[in-house]
C-alpha positions in Angstrom: 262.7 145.6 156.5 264.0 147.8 153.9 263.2 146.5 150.0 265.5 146.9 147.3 264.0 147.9 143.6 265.0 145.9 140.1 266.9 142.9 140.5 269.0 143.3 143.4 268.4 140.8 146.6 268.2 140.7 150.1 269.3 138.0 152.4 267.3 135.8 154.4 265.7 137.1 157.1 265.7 135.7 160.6 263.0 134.3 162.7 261.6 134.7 165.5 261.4 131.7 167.2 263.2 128.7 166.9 261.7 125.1 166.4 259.2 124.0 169.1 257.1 120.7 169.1 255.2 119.2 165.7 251.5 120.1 166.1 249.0 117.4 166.7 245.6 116.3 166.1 244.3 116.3 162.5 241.4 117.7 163.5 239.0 119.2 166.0 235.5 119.8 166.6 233.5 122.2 165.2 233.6 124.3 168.0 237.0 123.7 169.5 239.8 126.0 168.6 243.0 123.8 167.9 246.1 125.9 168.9 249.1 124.7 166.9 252.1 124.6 168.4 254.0 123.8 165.0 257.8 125.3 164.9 258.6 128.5 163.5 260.7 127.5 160.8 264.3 128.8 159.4 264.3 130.1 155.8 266.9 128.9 153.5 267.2 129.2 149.9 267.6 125.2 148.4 270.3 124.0 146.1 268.3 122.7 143.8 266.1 123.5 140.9 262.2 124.2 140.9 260.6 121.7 142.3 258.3 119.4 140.3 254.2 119.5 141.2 253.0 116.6 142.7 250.1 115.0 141.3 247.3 114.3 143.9 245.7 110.8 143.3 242.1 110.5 143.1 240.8 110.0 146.8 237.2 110.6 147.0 234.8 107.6 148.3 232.7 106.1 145.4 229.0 107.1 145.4 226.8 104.4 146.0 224.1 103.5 143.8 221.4 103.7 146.0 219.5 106.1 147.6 221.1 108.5 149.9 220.6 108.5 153.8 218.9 111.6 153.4 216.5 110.8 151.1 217.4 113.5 148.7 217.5 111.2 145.7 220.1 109.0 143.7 223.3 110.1 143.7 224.4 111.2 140.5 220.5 111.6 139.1 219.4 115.2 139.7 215.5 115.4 139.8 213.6 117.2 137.0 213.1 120.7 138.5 210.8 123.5 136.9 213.7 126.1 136.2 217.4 125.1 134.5 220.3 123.8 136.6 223.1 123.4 135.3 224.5 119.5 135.7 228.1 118.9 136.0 229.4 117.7 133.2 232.8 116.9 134.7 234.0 115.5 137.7 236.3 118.3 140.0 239.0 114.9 139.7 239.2 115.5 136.2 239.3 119.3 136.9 241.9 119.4 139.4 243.5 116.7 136.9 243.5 119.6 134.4 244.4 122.5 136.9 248.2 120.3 137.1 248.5 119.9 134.1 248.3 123.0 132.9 250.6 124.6 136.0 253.5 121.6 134.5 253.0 123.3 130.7 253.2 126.8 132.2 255.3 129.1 130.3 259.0 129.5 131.2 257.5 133.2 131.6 254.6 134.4 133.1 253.0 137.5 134.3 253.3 139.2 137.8 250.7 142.0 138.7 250.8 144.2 141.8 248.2 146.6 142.7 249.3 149.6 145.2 247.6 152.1 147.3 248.1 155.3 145.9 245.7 156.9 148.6 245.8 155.9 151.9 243.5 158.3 153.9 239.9 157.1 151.9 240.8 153.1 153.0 238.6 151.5 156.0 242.1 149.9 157.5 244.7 153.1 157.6 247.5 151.5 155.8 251.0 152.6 157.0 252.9 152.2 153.8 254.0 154.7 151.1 251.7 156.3 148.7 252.4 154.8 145.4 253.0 156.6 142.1 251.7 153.6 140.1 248.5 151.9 141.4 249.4 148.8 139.3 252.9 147.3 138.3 253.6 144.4 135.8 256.5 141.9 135.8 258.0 139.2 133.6 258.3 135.9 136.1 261.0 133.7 135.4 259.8 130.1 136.1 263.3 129.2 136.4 264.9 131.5 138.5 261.9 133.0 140.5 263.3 136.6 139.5 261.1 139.4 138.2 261.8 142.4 136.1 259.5 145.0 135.8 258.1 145.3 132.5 255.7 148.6 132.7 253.7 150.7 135.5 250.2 151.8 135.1 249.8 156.0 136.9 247.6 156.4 139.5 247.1 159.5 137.8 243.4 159.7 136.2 240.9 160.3 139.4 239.0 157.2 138.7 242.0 154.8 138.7 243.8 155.2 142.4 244.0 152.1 144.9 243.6 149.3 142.3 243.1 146.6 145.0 241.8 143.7 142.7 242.3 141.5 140.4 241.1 138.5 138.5 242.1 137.4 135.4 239.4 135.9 132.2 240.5 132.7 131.8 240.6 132.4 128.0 241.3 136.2 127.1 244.4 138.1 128.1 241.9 140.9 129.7 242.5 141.4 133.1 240.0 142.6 135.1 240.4 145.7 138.1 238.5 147.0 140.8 239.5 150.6 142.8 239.0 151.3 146.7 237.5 154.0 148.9 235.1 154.4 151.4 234.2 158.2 150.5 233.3 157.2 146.8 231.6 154.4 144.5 235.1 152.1 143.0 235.2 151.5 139.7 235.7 148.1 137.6 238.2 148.5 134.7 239.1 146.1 132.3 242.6 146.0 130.4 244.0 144.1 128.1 247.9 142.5 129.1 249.8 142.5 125.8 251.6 138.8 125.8 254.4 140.4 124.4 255.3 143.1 126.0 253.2 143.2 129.6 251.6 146.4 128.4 248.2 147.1 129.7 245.7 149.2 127.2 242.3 150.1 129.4 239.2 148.7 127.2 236.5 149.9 129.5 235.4 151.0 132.9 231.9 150.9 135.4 230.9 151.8 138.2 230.8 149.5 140.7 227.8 150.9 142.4 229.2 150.3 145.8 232.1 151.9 148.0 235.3 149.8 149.4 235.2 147.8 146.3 236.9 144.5 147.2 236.8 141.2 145.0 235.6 140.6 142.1 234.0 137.0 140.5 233.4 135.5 136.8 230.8 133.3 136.7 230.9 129.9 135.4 229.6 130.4 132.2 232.1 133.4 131.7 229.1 135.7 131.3 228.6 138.3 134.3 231.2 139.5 136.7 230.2 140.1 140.4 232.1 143.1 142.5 231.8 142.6 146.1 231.5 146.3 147.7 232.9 146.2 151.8 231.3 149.1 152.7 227.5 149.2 151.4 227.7 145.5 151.7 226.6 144.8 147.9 226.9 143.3 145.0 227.1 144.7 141.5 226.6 142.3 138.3 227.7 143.4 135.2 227.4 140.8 131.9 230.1 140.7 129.7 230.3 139.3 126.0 232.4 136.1 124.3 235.2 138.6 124.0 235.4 139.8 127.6 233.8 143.0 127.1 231.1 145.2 129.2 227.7 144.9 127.9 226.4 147.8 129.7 227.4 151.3 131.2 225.7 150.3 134.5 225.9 147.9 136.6 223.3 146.0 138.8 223.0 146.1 142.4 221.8 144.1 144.7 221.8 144.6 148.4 223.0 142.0 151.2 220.2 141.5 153.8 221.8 142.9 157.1 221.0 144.8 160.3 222.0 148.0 158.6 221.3 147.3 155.1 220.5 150.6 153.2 221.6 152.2 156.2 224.3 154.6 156.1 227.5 153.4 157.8 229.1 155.5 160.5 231.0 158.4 160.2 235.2 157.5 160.5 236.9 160.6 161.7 239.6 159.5 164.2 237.3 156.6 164.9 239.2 153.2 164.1 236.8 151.1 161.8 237.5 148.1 164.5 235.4 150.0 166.7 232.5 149.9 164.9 232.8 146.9 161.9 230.4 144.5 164.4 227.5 146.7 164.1 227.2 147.2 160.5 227.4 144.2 157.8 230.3 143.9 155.4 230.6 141.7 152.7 234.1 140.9 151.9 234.1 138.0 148.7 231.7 136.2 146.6 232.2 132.5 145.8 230.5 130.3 143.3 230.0 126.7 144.6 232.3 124.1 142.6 229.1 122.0 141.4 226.8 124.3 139.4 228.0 127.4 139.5 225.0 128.7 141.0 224.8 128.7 144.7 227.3 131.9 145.9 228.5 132.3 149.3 229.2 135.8 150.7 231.6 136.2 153.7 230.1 138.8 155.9 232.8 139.8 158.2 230.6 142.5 160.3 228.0 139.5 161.1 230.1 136.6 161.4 228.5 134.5 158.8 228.6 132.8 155.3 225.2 134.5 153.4 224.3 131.8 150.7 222.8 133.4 147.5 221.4 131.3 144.5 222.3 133.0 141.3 220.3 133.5 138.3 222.5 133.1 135.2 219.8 134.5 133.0 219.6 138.3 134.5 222.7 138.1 136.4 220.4 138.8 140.1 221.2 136.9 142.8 218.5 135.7 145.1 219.2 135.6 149.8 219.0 131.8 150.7 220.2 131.9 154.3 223.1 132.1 156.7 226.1 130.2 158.4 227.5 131.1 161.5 231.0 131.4 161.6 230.8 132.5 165.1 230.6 135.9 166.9 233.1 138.5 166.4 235.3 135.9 163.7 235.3 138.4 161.3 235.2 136.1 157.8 236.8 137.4 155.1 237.6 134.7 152.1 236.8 131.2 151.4 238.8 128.7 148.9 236.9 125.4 147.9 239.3 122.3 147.5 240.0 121.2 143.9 239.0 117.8 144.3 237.5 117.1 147.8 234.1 118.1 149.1 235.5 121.0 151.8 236.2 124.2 151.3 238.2 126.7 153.7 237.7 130.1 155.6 239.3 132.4 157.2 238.3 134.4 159.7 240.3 137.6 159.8 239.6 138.6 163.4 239.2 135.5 165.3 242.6 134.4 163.1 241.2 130.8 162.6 240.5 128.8 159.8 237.3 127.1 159.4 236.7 123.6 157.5 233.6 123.0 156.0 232.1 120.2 154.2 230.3 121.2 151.1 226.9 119.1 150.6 226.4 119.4 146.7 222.7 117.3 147.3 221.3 120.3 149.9 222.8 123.0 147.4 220.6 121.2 144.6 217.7 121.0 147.6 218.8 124.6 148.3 218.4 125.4 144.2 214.9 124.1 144.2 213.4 125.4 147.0 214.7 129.1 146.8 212.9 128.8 142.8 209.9 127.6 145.1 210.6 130.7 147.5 211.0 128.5 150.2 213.3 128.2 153.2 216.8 127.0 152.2 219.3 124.6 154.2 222.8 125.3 154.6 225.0 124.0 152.4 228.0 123.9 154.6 229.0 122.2 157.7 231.6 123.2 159.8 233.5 120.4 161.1 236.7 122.2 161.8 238.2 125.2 163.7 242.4 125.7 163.6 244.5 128.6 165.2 246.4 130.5 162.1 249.0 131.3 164.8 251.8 129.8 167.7 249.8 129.5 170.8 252.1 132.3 172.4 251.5 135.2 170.2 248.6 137.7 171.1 245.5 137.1 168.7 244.7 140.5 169.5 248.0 141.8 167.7 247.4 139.8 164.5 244.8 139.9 161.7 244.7 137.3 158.6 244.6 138.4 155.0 244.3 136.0 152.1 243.7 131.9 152.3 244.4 129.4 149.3 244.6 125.7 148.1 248.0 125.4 146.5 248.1 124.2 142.9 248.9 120.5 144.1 246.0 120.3 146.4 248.0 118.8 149.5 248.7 122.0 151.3 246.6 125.3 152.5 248.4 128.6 153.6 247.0 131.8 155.2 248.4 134.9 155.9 249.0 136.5 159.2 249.2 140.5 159.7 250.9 141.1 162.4 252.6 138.1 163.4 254.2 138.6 159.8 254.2 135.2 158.4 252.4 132.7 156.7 251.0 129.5 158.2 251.2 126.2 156.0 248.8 123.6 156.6 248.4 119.9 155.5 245.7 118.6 154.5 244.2 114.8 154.7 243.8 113.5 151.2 240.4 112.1 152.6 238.6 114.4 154.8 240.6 117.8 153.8 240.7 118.5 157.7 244.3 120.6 158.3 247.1 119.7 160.6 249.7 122.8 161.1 253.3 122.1 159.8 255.1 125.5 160.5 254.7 129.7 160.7 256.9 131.0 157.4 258.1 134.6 158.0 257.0 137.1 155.1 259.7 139.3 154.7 258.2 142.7 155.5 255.3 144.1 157.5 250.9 143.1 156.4 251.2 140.3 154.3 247.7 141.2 153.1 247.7 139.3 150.0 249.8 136.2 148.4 249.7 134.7 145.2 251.2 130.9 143.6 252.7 130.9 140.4 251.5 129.0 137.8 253.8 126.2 138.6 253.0 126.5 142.3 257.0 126.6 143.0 256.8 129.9 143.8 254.7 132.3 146.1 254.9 136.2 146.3 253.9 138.0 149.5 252.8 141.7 149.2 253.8 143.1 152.0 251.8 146.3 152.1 253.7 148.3 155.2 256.9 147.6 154.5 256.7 148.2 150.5 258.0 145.3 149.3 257.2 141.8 147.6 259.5 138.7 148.5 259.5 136.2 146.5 259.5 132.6 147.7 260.5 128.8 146.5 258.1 126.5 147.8 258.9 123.1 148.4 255.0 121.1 147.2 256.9 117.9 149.4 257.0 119.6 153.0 255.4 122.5 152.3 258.1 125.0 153.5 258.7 128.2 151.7 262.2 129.6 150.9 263.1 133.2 150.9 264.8 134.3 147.5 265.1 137.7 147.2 262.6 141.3 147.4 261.7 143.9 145.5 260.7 147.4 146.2 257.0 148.1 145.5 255.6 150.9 147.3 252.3 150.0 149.6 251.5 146.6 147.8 247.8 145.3 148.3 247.5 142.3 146.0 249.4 140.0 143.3 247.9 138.6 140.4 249.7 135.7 138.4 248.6 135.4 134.8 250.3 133.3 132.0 250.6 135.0 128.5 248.4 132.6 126.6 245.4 133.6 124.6 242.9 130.8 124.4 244.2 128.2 127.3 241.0 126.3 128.7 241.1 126.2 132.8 238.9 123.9 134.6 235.5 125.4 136.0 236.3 125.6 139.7 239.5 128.0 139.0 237.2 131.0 137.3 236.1 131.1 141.4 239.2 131.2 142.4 241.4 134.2 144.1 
């Protein structure tokens, strides 16, 4: 698909199948692969006007008063331990209570980022689009309309700053934080500051990352370290930062993912495709704090196949290994997304092109706290009690990898990305058990959908279509779940799309500063 540049629109495209059978089944066993058959479904722009979020009613069972069946204690009463855990001092119903709110006072405009490749022959996955110029482009949103207008570019130029490839936002500072990508160098993290006026970005500082194939980054919950996931050396780099957003060091702090090749040197590319070779050597690919303390971390390592749970020590910024989950051979993990308000969170293998429920056990991550302090074994903290295709039973898996997962902003819906089958999946969720059900494949508008992003409203969703050098922008309907094309804009070799409102000072709820 060809993209058009400024304001100009394309028409809808066409898809590729027309409307089969509703999937069934709400959920499958843990190690049953439920194959949706959900239709492929026509995209049309609605008639009416953005679409108001719907507020998700507080489902989760009570907690009894009495012990629980594990023994584990009182629910609700953490044992005295020798070392400081953080209790919640919220409920995640009254976060994901705040999360609405504040996406139904979002601004009438917001801030649209876009990273680009500007290099494509240092990258692990050989992207096919065009070189960019400008490794990061800003927009104004328009929560009325859905239209963007570029606002300012940021050059590729400088050697430190090509193949800006992350993003994550402070929470409370308009500082926006960016990480660079290559497997022949250490990335760098930069921080800039987004001028709420204007969309200008002024660079404040930069790091190394320690680490090559720089890849996501984290803030943890007390807003004091960020953590850079590195792809290639499979580690992570913590680097503190101060009230004001602001790196407290020239150097960041490394620490190494247990693996069968950590501290080994990964294998030569050449005209070898990385597939080839990614199962023999771990990769870590994300880093994401649990929803309860903020302390226990879990590390998708797509090379393994496995979840690698690290407890993390807010008073150095270290993280300490406390075990694994399988995912299953040859899945390929690559993100996880906790729901807002039930105990689940999501994953989503990129290989395999499956998404994974899990329920999250916030009494074994407190048993998991304890004992790793003790330097004792520690239980897994997930369990897997889900597995759903991301694509129509007909299409080759082999043909297709996924890119980014997320929780909408209502909480009722879950949506992945396909590359290759060029779409993106929506599923429901139960308001109970958080298990999915498939309701239809949404076609991206262009070629590698590898990342997506909500706006603050949720009505709207951007695809960055990184081979075909566009970003579409979509109306999404929080009622059904189906997405409406609107119109595309020309951005060359896209990679990822950050959404961030122009307010200094706005308090988010805990579980978002985890949040892609």
């Amino acid at each position: 698909m060809s993209s058009s540049s400024g304001s100009n629109s394309k028409s809808a495209p066409a898809m590729a199948t027309q409307s089969q059978q509703a999937a069934s089944s709400s959920s499958s066993s843990a190690s049953g692969i439920s194959a949706s058959a959900a239709p492929m479904l026509r995209i049309e722009v609605p008639t009416g006007g953005p679409v108001t979020p719907v507020v998700v009613p507080n489902t989760r069972t009570p907690v009894p008063s009495g012990p629980t069946p594990s023994g584990r204690g009182t629910p609700g009463v953490h044992p005295t331990v020798p070392f400081n855990i953080p209790q919640r001092t919220r409920s995640r119903e009254q976060d994901n209570t705040a999360q609405q709110t504040q996406a139904r006072e979002a601004p009438l405009t917001e801030y649209v980022c876009v990273c680009s490749y500007t290099k494509l022959d240092n990258l692990a996955h050989k992207p096919r689009g065009t070189p960019a110029n400008e490794t990061m482009t800003v927009f104004a949103l328009c929560n009325v309309t859905g239209r963007l207008t570029k606002l300012t570019v940021s050059q590729g130029g400088s050697k430190e700053f090509q193949n800006a490839a992350f993003v994550r936002s402070h929470p409370k500072k308009n500082i926006l934080y960016v990480v660079t990508e290559s497997i022949n160098e250490n990335g760098w993290l930069f921080a800039f500051r987004l001028c709420p006026v204007t969309g200008q970005l002024r660079e404040l500082g930069k790091i190394s990352t320690e680490g090559r194939s720089a890849c996501y980054i984290s803030l943890s919950h007390d807003l004091r370290y960020i953590l850079v996931t590195n792809y290639w050396d499979s580690t992570l780099a913590s680097v503190p930062i101060d009230e004001e957003g602001l790196f407290l060091t020239h150097e960041a702090v490394k620490s190494q993912i247990p693996g069968q090749n950590a501290k080994k040197e990964r294998a030569a590319h050449g005209d070898d495709p990385h597939s080839s070779h990614r199962f023999k050597e771990s990769h870590a690919h994300a880093c994401v704090f649990d929803p309860a303390f903020g302390r226990m971390a879990y590390v998708p390592d797509l090379g393994e196949g496995c979840l690698k749970q690290f407890v993390f020590d807010e008073n150095d910024g270290s993280s300490r290994y406390a075990g694994t989950i399988s995912c299953g051979e040859r899945a390929g993990p690559r993100y996880l997304e906790f729901h807002p308000s039930l105990d689940v969170c999501y994953v989503v293998n990129e290989l395999a092109s499956t998404v994974q429920v899990f329920r999250f056990d916030e009494y074994r991550v407190q048993e998991a706290l304890e004992k790793s302090y003790r330097k004792q074994e520690c239980p897994a903290t997930l369990e897997r009690i889900q597995e759903i295709s991301t694509l129509p039973e007909a299409f080759p898996k082999n043909l297709n990898t996924c890119g980014r997962i997320c929780v909408d902003p209502t909480g009722r819906w879950v949506l992945v990305s396909n590359r290759g089958h060029d779409s993106v999946a929506v599923y429901s969720l139960h308001p109970q058990r958080g298990d999915l059900t498939c309701v239809g494949y949404f076609h991206t508008g262009g070629h590698t959908p590898r990342h997506f992003k909500f706006s603050s409203t949720g009505n709207y969703l951007f695809s960055a279509n990184q081979d075909s050098d566009s970003v579409c922008v979509f109306r999404f309907d929080q009622s059904t779940g189906e997405l409406a094309y609107i119109r595309s804009y020309e951005v060359k070799s896209p990679n990822f799309i950050e959404v961030k409102p122009p307010t200094v000072g706005r308090k988010l709820a805990s579980w978002v500063y985890a949040r892609m």
